[in-house]
PAPA-378904 format. One record per residue: residue number from 1; x, y, z of N, C-alpha, C in turn. Coordinates in steps of 0.2 Angstrom, whole numbers, plus 2048, in hexadecimal, padded with zeros to 3 digits. Each point is the difference from the previous one (the first is absolute). Layout:
N
n,npx,npy,npz,capx,capy,capz,cpx,cpy,cpz
NUM,X,Y,Z,X,Y,Z,X,Y,Z
...
This chain:
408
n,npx,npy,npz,capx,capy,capz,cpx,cpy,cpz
1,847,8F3,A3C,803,805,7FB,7FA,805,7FE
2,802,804,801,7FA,806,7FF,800,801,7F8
3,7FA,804,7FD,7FE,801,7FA,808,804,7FB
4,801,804,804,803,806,7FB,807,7FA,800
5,805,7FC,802,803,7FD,801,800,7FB,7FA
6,7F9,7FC,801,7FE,7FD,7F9,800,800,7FC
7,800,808,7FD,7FF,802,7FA,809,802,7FE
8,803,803,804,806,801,7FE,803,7FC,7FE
9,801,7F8,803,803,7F8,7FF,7FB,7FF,7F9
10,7FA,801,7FE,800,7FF,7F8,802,805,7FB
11,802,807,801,801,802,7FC,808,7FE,7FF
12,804,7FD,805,806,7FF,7FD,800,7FB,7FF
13,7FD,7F9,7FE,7FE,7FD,7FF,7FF,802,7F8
14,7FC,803,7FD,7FD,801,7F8,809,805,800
15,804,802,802,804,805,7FE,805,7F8,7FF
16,802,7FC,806,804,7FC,7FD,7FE,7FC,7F8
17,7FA,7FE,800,7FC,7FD,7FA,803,803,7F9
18,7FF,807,800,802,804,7FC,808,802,7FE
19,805,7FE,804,805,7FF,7FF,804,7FA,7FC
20,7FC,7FC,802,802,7F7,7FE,7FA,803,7F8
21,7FD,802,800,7FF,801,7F5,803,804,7FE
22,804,804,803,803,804,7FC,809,7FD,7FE
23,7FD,7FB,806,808,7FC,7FE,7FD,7FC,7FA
24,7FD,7FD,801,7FD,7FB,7FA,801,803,7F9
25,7FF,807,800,7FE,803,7FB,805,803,7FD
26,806,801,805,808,800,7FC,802,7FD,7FD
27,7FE,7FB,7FC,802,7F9,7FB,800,806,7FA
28,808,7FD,7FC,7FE,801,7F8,7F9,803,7FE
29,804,806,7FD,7F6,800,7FB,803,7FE,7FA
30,803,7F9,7FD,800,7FD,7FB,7FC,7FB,801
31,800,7FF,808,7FC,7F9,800,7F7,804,803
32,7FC,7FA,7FC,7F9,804,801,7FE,7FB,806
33,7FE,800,807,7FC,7FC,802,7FA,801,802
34,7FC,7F9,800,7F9,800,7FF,7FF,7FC,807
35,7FB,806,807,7FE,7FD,807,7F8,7FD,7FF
36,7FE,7FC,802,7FA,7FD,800,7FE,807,804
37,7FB,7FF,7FF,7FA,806,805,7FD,7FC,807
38,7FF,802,805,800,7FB,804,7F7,7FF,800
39,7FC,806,7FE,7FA,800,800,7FC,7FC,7FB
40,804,7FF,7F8,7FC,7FF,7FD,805,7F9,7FE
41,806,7FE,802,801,7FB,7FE,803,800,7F9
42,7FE,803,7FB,803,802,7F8,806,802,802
43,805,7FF,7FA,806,803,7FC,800,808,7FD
44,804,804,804,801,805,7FC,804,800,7FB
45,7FE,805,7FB,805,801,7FB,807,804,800
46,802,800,7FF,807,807,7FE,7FE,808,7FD
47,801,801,802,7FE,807,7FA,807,800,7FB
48,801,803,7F8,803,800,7FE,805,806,802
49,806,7FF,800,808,803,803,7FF,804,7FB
50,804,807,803,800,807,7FE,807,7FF,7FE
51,804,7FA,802,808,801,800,803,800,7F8
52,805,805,7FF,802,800,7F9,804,7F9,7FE
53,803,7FE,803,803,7F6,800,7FC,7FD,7FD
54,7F7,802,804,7FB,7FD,7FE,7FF,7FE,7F8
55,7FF,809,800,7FF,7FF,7F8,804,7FF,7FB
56,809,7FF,802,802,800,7FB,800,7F7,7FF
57,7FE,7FD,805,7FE,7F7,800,7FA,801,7FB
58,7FE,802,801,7F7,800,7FD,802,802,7F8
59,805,805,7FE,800,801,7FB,806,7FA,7FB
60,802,800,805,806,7F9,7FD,7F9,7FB,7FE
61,7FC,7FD,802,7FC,7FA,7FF,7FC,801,7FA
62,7FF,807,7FD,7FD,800,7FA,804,7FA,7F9
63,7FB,7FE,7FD,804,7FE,7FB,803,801,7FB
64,805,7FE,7FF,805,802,7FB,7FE,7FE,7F8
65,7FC,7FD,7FC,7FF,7FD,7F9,7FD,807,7FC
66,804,800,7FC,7F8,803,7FD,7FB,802,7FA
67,7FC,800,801,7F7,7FD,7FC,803,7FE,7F7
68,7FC,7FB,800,802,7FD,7FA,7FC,805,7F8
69,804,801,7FE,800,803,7F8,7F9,7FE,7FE
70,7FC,805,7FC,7FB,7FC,7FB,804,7FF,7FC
71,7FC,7F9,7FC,802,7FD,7FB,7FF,806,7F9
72,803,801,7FC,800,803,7FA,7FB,7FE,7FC
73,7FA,803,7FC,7FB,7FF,7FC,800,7FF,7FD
74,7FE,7FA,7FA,802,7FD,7FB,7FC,804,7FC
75,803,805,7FB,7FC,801,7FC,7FB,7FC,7F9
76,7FB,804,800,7F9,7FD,7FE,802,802,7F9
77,7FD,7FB,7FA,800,803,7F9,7F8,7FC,7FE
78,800,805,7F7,7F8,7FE,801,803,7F8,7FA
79,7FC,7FD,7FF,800,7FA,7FD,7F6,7FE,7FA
80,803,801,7FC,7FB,7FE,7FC,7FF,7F9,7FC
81,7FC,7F9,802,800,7F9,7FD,7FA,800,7FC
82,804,7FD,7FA,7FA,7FE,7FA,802,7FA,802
83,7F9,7FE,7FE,7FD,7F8,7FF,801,7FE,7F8
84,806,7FD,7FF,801,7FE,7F9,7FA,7FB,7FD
85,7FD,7FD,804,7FA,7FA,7FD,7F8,805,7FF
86,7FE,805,805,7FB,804,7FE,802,806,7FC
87,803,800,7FC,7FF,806,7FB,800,806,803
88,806,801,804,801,806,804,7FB,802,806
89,7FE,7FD,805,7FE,801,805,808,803,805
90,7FE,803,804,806,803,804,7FF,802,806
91,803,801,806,802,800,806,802,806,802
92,801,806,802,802,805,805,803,7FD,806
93,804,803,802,803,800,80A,807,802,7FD
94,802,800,808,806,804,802,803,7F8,804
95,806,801,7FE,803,7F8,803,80A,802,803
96,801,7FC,802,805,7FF,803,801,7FB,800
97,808,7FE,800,805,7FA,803,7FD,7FD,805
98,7FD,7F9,802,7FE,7FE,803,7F8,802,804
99,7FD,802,7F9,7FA,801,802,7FD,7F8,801
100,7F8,7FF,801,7FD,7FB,7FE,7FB,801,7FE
101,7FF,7FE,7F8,7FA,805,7FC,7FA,7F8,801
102,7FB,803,801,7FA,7FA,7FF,7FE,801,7F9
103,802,7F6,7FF,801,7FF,7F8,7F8,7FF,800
104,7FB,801,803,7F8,7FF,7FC,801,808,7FE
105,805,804,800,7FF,806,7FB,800,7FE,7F9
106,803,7FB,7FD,803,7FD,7FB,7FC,7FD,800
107,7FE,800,7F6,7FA,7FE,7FD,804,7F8,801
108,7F9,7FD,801,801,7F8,801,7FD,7FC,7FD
109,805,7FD,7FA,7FE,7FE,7FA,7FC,7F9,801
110,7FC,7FE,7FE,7FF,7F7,7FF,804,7FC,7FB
111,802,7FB,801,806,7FD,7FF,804,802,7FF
112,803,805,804,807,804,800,802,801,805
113,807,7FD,801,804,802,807,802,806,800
114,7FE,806,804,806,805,804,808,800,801
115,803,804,7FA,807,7FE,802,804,807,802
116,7FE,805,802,801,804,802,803,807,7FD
117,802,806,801,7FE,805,7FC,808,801,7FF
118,801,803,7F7,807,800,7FF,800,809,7FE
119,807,801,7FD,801,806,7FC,7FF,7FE,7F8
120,7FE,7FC,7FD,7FE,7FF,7FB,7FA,7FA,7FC
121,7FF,803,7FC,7FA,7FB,7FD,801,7F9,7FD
122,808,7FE,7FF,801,7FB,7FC,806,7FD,808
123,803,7FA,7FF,801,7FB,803,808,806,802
124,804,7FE,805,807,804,801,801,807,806
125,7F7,801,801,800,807,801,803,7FB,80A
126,801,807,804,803,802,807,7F7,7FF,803
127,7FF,7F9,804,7FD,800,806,7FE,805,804
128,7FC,803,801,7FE,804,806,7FC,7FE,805
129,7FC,7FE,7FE,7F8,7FB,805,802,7FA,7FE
130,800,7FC,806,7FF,7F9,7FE,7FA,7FE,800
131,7FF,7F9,803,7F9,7FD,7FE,7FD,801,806
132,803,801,807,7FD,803,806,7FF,806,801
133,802,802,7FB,7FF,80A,800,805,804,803
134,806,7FD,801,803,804,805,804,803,7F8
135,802,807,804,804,805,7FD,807,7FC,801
136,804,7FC,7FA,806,7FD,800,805,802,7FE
137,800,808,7FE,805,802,7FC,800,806,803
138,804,805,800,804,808,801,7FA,804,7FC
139,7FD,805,801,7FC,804,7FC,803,806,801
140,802,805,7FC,806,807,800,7FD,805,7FC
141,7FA,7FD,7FC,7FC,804,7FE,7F7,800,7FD
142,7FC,805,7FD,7FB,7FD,7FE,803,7FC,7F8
143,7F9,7F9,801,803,7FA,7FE,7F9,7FD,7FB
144,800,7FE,7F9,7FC,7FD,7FF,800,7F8,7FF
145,7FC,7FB,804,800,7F9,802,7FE,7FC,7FA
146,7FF,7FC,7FD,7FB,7F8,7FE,800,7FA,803
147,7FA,800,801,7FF,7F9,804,800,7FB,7FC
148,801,7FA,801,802,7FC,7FA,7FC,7F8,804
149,7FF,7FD,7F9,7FD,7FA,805,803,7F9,7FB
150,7FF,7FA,800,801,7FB,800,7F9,7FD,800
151,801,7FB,7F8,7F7,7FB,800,802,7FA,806
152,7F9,7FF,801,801,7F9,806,801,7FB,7FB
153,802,7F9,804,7FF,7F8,7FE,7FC,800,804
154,7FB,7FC,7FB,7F9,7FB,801,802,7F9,7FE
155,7FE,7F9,804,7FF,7FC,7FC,7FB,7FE,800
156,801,7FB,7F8,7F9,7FE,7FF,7FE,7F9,801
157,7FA,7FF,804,800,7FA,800,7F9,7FC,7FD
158,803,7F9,7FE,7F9,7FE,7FB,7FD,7FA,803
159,7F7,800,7FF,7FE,7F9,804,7FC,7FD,7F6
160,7FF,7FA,803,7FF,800,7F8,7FB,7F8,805
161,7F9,7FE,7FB,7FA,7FD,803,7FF,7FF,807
162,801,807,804,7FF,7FF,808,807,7FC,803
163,806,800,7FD,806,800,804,805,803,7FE
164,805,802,804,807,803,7FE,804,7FF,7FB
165,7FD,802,7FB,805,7FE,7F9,807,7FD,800
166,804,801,806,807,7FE,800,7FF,7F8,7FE
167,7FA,7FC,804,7FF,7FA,7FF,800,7FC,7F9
168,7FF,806,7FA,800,7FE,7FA,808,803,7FE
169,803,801,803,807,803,7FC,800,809,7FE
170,7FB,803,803,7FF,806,7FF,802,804,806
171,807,803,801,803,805,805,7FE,806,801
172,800,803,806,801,806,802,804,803,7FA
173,800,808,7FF,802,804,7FC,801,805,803
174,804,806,800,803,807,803,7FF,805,7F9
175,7FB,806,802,801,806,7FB,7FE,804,802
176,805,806,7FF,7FD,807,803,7FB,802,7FD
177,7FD,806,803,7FA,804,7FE,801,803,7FB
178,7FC,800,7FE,7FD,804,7F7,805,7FD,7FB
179,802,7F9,800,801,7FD,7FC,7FD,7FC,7FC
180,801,7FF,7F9,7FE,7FB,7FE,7FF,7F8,801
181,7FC,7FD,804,800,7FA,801,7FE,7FB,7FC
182,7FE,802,7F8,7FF,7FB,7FE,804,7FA,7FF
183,808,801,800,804,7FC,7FD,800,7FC,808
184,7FE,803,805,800,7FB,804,7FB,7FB,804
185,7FA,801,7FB,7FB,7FC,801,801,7F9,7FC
186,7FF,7FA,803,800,7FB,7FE,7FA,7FD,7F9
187,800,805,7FD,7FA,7FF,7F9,801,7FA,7FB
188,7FF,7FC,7FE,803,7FA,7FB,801,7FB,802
189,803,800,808,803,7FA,804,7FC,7FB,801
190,802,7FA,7FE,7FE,7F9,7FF,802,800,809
191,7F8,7FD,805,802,7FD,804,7FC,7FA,802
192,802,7FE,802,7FC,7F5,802,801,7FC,7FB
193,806,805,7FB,801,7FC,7FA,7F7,7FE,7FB
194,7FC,804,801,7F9,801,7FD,7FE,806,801
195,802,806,802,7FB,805,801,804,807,7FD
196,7FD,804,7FE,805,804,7FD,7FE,806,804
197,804,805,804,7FD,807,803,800,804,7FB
198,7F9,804,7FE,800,804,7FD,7FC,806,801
199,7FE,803,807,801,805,802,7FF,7FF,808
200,802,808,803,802,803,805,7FA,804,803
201,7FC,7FF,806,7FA,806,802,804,802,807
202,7FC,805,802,804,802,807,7F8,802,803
203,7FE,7FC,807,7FA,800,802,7FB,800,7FA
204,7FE,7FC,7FE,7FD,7FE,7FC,800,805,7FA
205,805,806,7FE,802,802,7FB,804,7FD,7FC
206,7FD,801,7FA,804,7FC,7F9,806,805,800
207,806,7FF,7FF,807,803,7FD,7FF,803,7F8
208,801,7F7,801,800,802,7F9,800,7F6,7FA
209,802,7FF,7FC,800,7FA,7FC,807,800,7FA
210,800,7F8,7FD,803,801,7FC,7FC,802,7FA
211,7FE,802,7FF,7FC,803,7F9,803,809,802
212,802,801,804,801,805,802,808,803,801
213,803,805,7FC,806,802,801,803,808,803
214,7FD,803,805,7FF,806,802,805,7FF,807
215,801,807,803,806,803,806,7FB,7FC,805
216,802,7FD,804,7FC,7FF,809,804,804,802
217,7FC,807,803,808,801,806,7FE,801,808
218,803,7FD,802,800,7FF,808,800,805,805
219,7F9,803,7FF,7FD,806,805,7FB,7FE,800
220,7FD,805,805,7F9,800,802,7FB,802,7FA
221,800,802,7FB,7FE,802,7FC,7FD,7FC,7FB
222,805,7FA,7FF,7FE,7FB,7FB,7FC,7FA,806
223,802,7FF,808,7FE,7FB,802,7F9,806,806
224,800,804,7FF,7FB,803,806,7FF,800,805
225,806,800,805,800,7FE,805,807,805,803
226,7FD,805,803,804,804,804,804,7FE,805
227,7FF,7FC,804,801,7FC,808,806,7FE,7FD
228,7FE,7FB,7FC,804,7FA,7FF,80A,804,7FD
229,7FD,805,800,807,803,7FA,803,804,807
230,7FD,803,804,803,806,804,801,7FB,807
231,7FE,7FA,802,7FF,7FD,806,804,7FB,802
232,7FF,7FC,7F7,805,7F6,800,802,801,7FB
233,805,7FB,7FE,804,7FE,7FC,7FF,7FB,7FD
234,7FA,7FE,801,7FF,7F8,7FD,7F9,7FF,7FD
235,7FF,7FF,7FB,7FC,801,7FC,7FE,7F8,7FD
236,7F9,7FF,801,800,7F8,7FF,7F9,7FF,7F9
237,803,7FB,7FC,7FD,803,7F9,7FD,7F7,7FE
238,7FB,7FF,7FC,7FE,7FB,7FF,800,7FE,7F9
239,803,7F8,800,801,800,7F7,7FA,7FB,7FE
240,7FE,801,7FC,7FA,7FC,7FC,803,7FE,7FB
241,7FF,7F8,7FE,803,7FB,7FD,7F8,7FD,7F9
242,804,7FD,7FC,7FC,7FC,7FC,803,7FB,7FF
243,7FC,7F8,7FE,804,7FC,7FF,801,800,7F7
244,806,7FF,800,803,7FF,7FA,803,7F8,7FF
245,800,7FB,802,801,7FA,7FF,7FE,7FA,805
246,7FE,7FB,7FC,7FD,7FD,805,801,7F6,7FE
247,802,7FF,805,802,7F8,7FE,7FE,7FB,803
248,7FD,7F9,801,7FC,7FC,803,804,7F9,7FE
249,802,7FA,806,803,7FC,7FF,7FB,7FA,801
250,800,7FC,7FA,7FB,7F9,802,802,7F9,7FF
251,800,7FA,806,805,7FA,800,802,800,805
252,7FA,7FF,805,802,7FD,808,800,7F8,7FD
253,7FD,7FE,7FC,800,7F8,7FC,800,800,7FB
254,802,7FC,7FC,7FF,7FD,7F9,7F9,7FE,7FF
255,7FC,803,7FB,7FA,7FE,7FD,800,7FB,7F8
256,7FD,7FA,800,7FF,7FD,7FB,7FD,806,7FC
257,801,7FF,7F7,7FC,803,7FB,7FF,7FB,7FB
258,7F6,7FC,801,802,7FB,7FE,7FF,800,7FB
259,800,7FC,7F8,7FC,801,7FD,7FC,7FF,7FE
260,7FA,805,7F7,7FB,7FD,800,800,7FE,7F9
261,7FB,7FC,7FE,7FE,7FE,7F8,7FE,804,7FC
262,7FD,806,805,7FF,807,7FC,804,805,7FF
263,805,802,7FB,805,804,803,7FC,807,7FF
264,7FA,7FF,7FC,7FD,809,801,7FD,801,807
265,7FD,7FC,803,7FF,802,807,803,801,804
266,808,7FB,7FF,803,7FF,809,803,805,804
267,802,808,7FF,801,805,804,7FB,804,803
268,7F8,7FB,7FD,7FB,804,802,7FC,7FA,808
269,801,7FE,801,7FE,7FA,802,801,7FE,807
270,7FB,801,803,801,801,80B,805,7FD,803
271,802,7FA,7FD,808,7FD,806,808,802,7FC
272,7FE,806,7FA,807,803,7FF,7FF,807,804
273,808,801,802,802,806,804,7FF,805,7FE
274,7FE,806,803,802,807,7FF,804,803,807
275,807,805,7FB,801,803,805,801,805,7FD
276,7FF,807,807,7FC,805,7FF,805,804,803
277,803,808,7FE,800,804,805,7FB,805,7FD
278,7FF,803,807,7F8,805,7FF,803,808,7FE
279,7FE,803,7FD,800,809,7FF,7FB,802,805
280,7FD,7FF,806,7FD,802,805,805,806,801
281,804,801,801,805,802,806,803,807,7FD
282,7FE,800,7F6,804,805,7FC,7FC,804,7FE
283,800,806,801,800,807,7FD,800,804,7F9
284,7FD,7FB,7FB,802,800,7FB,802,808,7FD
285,7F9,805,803,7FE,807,7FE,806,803,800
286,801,7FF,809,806,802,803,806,800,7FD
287,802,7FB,7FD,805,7FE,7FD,801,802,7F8
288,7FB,804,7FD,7FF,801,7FA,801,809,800
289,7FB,801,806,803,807,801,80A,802,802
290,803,7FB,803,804,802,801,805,7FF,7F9
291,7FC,7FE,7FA,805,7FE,7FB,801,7F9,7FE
292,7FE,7FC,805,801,7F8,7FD,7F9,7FE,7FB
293,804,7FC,7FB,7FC,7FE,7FB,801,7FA,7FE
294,805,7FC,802,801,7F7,7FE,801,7FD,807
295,800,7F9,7FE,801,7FB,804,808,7FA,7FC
296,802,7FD,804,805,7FC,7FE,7FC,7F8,805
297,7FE,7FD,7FC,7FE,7F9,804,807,7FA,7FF
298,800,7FC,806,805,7FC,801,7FD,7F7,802
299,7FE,7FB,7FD,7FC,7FB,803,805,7FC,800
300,805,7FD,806,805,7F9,7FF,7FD,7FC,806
301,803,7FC,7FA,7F9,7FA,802,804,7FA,7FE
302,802,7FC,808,803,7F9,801,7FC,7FB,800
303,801,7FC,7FA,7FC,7F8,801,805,7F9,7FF
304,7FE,7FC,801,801,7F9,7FE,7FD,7FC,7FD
305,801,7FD,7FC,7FD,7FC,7F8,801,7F9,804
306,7F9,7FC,802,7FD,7F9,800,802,7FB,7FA
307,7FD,805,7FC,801,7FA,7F9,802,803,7FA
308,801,7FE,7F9,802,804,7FC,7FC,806,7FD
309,800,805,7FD,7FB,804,800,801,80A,801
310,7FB,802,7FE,801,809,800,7FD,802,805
311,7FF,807,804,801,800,806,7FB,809,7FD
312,7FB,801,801,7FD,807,7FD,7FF,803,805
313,801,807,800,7FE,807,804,7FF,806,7FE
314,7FA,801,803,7FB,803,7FC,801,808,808
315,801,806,7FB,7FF,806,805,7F9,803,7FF
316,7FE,803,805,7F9,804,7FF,801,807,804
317,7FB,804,7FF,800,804,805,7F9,803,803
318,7FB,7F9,7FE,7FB,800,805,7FF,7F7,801
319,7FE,7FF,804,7FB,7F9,801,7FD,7FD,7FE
320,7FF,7FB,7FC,7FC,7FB,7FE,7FC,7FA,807
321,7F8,802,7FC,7FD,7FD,804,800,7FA,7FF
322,802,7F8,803,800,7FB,7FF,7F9,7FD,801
323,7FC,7FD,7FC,7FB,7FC,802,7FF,7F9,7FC
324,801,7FA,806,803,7FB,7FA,7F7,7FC,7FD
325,7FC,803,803,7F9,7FF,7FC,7FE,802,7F9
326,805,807,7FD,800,803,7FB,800,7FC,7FC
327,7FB,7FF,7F8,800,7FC,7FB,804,804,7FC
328,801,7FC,7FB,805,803,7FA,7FF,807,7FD
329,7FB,800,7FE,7FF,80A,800,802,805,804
330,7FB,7FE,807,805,804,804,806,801,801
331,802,7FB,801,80A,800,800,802,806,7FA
332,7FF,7FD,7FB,804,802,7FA,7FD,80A,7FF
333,7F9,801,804,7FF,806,800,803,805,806
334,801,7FC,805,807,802,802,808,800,800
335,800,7FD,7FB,807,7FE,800,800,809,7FA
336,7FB,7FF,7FC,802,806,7FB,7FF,806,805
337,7FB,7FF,806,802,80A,804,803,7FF,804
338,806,7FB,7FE,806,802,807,806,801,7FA
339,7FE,801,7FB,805,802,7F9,804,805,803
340,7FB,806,801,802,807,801,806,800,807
341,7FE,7FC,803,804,801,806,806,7FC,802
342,801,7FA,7F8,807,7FB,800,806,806,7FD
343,803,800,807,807,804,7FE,805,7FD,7FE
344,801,7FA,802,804,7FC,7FB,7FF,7FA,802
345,804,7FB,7FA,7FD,7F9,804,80B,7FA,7FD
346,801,7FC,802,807,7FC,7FE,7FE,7FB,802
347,803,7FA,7FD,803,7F9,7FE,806,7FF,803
348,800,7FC,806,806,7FF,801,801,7F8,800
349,805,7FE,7FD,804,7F7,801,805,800,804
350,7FF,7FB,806,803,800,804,809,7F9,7FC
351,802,801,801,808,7FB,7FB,7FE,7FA,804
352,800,801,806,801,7F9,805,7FA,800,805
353,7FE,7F6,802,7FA,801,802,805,803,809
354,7FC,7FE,804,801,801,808,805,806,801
355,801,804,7FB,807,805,801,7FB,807,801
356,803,804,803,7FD,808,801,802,802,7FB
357,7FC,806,7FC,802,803,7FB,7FA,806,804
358,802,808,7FC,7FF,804,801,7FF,806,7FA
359,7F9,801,7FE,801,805,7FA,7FE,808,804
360,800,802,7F9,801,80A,804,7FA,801,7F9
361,7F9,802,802,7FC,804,7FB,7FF,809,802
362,806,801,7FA,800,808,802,7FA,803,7FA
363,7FB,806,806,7FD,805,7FB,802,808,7FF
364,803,802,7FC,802,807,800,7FA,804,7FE
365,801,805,803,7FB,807,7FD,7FA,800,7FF
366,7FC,7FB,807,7F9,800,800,7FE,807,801
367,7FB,802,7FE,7FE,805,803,7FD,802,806
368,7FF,805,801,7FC,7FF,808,7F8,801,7FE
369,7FE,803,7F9,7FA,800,801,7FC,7F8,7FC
370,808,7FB,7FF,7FC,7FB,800,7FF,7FD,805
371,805,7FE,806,801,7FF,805,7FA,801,805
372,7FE,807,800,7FA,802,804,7F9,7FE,800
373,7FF,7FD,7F9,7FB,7FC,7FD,7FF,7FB,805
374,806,7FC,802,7FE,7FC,803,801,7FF,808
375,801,7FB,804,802,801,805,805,7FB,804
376,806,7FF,7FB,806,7FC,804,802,7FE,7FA
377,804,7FA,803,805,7FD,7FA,7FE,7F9,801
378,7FD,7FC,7FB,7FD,7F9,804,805,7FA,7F9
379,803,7FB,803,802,7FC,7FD,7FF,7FC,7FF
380,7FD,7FB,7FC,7FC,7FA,800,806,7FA,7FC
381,7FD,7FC,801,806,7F9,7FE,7FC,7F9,7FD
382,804,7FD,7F9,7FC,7FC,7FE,806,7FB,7FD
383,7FF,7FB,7FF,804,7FB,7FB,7FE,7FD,7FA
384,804,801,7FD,800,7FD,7FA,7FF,7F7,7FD
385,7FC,7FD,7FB,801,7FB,800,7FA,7FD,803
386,7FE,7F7,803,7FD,7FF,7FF,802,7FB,806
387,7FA,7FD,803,803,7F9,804,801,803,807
388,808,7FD,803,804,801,804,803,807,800
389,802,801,7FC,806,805,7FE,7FC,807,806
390,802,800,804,7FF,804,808,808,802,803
391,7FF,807,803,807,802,801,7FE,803,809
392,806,803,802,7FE,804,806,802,806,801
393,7FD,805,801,802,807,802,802,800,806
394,807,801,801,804,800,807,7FE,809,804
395,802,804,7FA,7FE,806,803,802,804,7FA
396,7FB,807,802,800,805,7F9,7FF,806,806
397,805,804,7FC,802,808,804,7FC,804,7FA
398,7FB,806,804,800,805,7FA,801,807,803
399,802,804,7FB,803,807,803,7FE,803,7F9
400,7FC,808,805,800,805,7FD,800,805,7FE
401,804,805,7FE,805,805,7FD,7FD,806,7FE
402,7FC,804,801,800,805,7FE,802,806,800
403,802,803,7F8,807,804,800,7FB,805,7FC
404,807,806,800,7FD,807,7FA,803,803,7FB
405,7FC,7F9,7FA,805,804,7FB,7FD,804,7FB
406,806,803,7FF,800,806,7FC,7FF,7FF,7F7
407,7FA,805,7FE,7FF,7FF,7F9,805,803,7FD
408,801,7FB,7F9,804,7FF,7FD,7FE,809,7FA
């Protein structure tokens, strides 16, 4: 086949080609189609349709809703708060329904709770701020607030000689601030049935005493201590006691008291008893300061009568030195310097021998600056009579009492 031949068989060859896409390309033009490229392998696109169908699909798809409304503006008014407890401090802003005011605006009382701000200064008034600060109420115009508060409860609590008082029958107590506490201090209180509380210190501050009748009031002010008021509710206070009575039991055995041919010696004499309780332990100063001036003595004393015969006992309120070496002078020069210090002395006859009997020698209205002369209450024991006539001391209780009485 020659050249020119050649070429004629391809050009009808590209004119067939071209017929077969234009068939192709007679399809709908609703429909887009996408031919691969043969060169590159890629996806052609579509071009966007000119066709008005097109657009009126394109305009249907738009959304139908529409745009949501703003919310309408709550209007603002101005609001002006007095601090009822600082003497007119006050507050500026603009507020609204459902604000949230930050309450460190709001003077922060110590021992005072925050109760929130009303339309009035007395109890009744319309809430507006509560205690989180939210705006609670409809505001419709400018407004004047009062903040209002409430005293905290504190309680009190007492340790008394390095323990929890309650273990002496002394309770916890409840009192709000800037109260008067006296009436709820335990001052006067008998406790261990021997000690009486008669004052209150807080960290080793004194309160106050009973020699003392004035307002405690429960702030910072009276106790010093700012933490304790703004931070806790428990305040722990310490009581200081004195003893005021005191009693001593003697008679794990029966003691012979025998007797002697001397009745002026025999209570002075090394194998007669003495029973002792000590004033070691008492306060006397203390207890004069607080207004005590007398004593009440109690000496019962149980024996049994051996043979027939009187039964003596002798109170003191110091100690006789017994030395059974002492000759006759000495005794008797003793017996006259323990004059000053016999506070009483009794005779008792027992009815029956081998039977218990029991006598009561009461002293009323010792004084405490005779008391303090000496150093206890000492009881000495002697028989009467001659011979045999010997008894036994089963047991003697002494107690004592001191009280504050009032001059006449």
């Amino acid at each position: 086949m020659n050249h020119i031949a050649k070429r004629k068989i391809q050009h009808l060859l590209f004119a067939l080609a071209a017929c077969c896409l234009c068939a192709c390309g007679s399809k709908s033009d609703n429909e887009a189609t996408i031919t691969p490229s043969a060169e590159s392998g890629k996806s052609l696109t579509a071009a966007p349709s000119n066709n008005e169908n097109d657009k009126t699909s394109q305009d249907n798809t738009v959304s139908t809703s529409s745009p949501t409304p703003e919310a309408p503006k709550v209007p603002r008014y101005h609001a002006t708060i007095y601090d009822n407890q600082s003497k007119g401090t006050k507050i500026e802003l603009e507020i609204a329904e459902g604000d949230i005011i930050d309450i460190e605006k709001f003077t922060q009382l110590s021992g005072y709770n925050f109760m929130g701000c009303y339309d009035s200064q007395k109890e009744g008034g319309e809430l507006y701020i509560d205690t989180n600060g939210l705006v609670c109420a409809e505001v419709v115009s400018d407004i004047i607030l009062y903040s209002q508060y409430v005293p905290k409860n504190y309680t009190l609590s007492f340790t008394c000689n390095g323990k929890n008082a309650s273990q002496y029958g002394v309770q916890n107590v409840n009192a709000a601030y800037d109260t008067d506490i006296l009436e709820f201090l335990p001052l006067n209180r008998i406790i261990n049935e021997t000690d009486l509380i008669y004052s209150v210190s807080y960290q080793g501050r004194l309160l106050t005493d009973i020699t003392e009748n004035k307002k405690i009031l429960l702030n910072e002010a009276t106790f010093q201590d700012f933490e304790t008021f703004a931070n806790n509710t428990k305040i722990v206070l310490e009581l200081s006691t004195v003893t005021v009575y005191q009693e001593k039991h003697f008679g794990v055995q029966e003691v012979c008291i025998k007797d002697d041919f001397n009745q002026f010696e025999q209570r002075f004499k090394d194998e007669y008893i003495c029973d002792a309780l000590s004033f070691s332990d008492i306060d006397f100063e203390l207890l004069e300061s607080l207004g005590f001036n007398s004593a009440i003595i109690n000496v019962t004393c149980c024996m049994r009568e051996k043979d027939d015969g009187n039964q003596e006992i002798y109170i003191y309120n110091v100690a006789y030195e017994n030395n059974a070496n002492d000759n006759k002078k000495e005794k008797k020069e003793k017996v006259k310097n323990m004059e000053d210090f016999l506070l009483k002395s009794e005779t008792h006859d027992c009815n029956k021998k081998d039977i218990e009997e029991t006598t009561t020698i009461t002293i009323k209205d010792i004084s405490l600056s005779r008391l303090k002369s000496g150093t206890g209450i000492y009881v000495y024991y002697g028989a009467s009579g001659f011979g045999d006539d010997d008894w036994y001391r089963v047991y003697t209780d002494i107690d004592v009492t001191f009280i504050q009485k009032l001059d006449k």
